[in-house]
C-alpha positions in Angstrom: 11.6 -2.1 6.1 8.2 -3.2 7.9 7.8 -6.8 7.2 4.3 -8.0 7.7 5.2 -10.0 10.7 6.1 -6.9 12.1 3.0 -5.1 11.1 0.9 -8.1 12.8 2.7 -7.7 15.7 2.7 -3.8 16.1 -1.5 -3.9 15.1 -1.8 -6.6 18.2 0.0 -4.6 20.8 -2.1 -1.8 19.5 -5.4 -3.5 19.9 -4.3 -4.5 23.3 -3.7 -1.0 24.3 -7.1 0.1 23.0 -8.7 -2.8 25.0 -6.6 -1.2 27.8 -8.5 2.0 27.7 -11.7 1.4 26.9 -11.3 -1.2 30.2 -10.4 1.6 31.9 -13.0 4.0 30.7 -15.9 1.3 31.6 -14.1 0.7 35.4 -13.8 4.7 35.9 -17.1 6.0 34.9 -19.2 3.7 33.7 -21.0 2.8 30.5 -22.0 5.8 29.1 -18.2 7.2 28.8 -17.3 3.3 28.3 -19.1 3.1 24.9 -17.9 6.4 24.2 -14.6 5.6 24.8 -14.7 2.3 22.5 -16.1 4.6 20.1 -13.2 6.8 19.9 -10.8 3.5 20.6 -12.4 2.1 17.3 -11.5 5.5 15.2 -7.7 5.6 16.7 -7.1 2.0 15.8 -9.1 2.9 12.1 -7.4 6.0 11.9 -3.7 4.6 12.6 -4.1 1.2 9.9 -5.3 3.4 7.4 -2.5 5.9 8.2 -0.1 3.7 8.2 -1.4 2.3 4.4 -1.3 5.5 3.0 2.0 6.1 4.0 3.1 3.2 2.6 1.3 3.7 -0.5 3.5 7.2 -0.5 6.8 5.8 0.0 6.3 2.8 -2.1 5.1 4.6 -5.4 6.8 7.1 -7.7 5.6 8.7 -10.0 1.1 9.9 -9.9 0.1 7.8 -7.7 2.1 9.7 -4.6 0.2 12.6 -5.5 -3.6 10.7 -4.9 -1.8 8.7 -1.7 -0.9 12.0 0.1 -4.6 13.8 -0.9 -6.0 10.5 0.8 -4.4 11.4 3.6 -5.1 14.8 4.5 -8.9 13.5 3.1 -8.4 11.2 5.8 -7.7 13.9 8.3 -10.8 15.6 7.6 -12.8 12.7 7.3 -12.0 12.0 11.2 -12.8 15.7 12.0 -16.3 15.2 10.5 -17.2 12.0 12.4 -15.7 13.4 16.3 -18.2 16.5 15.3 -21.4 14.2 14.3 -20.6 12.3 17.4 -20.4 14.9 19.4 -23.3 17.1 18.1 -25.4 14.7 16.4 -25.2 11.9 18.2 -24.6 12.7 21.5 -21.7 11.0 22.0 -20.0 11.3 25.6 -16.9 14.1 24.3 -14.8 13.2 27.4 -15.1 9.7 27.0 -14.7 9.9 23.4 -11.5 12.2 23.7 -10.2 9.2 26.3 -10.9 6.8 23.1 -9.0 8.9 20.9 -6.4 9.1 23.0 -5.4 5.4 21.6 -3.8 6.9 18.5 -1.0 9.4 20.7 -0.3 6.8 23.1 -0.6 3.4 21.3 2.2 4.6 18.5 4.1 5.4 21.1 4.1 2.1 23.0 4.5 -0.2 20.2 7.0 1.8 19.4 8.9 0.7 22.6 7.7 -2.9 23.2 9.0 -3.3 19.2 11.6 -1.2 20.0 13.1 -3.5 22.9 13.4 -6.3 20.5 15.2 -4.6 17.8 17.5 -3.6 20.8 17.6 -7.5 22.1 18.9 -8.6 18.4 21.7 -6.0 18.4 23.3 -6.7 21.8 22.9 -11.0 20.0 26.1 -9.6 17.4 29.7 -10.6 18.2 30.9 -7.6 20.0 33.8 -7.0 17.3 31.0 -5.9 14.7 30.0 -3.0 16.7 33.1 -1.6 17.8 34.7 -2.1 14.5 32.0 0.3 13.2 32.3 2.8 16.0 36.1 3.0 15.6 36.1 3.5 11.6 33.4 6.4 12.9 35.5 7.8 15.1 38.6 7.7 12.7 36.9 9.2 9.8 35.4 12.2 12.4 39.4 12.5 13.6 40.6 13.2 9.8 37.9 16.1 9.5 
C-alpha cells in the first residue's frame, strides 16, 4: 500500500524531473519551446496526481462510487485531449515544445518508479538472509510435489 510519505516522495522526484525538462527545453531552443514545454510539464504533473487519485478512489471504494471514479477518469482523458488541441490551435502553443512537456508523464512514472524502486530493493537485502531462502526453498518444494 502507498503510504503518504511515499506519495510525497514519488510527487518530488517527479517535479524534479519536470524541472529537468523544461531546463532542458529553455537550454535547447529557447523560450518560445521553453514556455511550451513548462506548459505541457505542468499538464503531465496535473495529469499524473489526478490520475493517480482517481485510481485510488477506484481501488479504495466498493460499491457506486467505483462506477463515478473510473467515468472521471476516462473524463479526464478527454479533458487533456481538449486542452493539447486549444493549445495547439487556439493558442498557438509551440506543439514540439509542448509534446517535449508532455513527455514528463511517460518518462517521470518510469523513473520514480526506479529511484523508489532501489529503496524497496535496499530494505530487502537489510532481512537476515535465512528469511529469504526459507521462502525460496518452501517454493521450490511445493513446485517439486506438482
Amino acid at each position: 500500500m502507498t503510504t503518504a510519505l511515499t506519495s510525497i516522495k514519488t510527487a518530488r522526484t517527479l517535479l524534479v524531473i519536470a524541472a529537468g525538462f523544461v531546463t532542458l527545453a529553455f537550454g535547447l531552443w529557447g523560450v518560445e519551446r521553453g514556455v511550451a514545454a513548462a506548459i505541457g510539464a505542468t499538464l503531465s504533473v496535473l495529469n499524473w496526481l489526478a490520475l493517480r487519485w482517481l485510481t485510488a478512489r477506484i481501488v479504495r471504494t466498493d460499491g457506486p462510487g467505483k462506477g463515478g471514479a473510473s467515468l472521471l477518469l476516462v473524463g479526464k482523458m478527454g479533458v487533456l485531449i481538449a486542452v493539447v488541441y486549444i493549445l495547439i490551435q487556439r493558442l498557438h502553443v509551440d506543439p514540439i515544445g509542448l509534446a517535449f512537456g508532455l513527455g514528463v508523464l511517460f518518462i517521470g512514472p518510469v523513473v520514480t518508479g526506479l529511484v523508489d524502486g532501489n529503496q524497496s530493493l535496499n530494505a530487502a537485502e537489510k532481512e537476515p538472509a535465512g528469511v529469504n531462502q526459507a521462502g525460496a526453498q518452501a517454493a521450490l518444494s511445493t513446485r517439486e510435489e506438482r
